[in-house]
N, C-alpha and C positions, 0 to 999 in steps of 0.2 A: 656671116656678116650681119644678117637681121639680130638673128638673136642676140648680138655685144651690143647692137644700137638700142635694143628694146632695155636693158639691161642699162645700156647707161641712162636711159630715160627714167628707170626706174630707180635708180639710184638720185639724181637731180631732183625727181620727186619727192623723196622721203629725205633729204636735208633740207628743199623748200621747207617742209612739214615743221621740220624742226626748227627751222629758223621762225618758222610764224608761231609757233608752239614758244618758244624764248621770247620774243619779242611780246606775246601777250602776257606771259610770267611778270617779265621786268614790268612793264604797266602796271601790273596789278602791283607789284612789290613794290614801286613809287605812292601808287595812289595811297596805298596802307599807313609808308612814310609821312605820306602829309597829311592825312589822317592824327595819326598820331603826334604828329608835332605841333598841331591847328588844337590839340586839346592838351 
């Protein structure tokens, strides 16, 4: 039983990961937008 909990913890962590890994992508992919569109 430990180990499927440790395992689901470790799963929840590494799609956190990726959710904050996308979310600083699109930022950046916005900023570049307005960048380019500002010139």
């Amino acid at each position: 039983m430990e180990e499927i909990m440790r395992r689901k913890g470790k799963l929840v962590d590494d799609t956190d990961l990726k959710n904050i890994w996308i979310k600083r992508y699109m930022n950046l992919e916005k900023r570049e937008n307005e960048i380019l569109v500002r010139n």
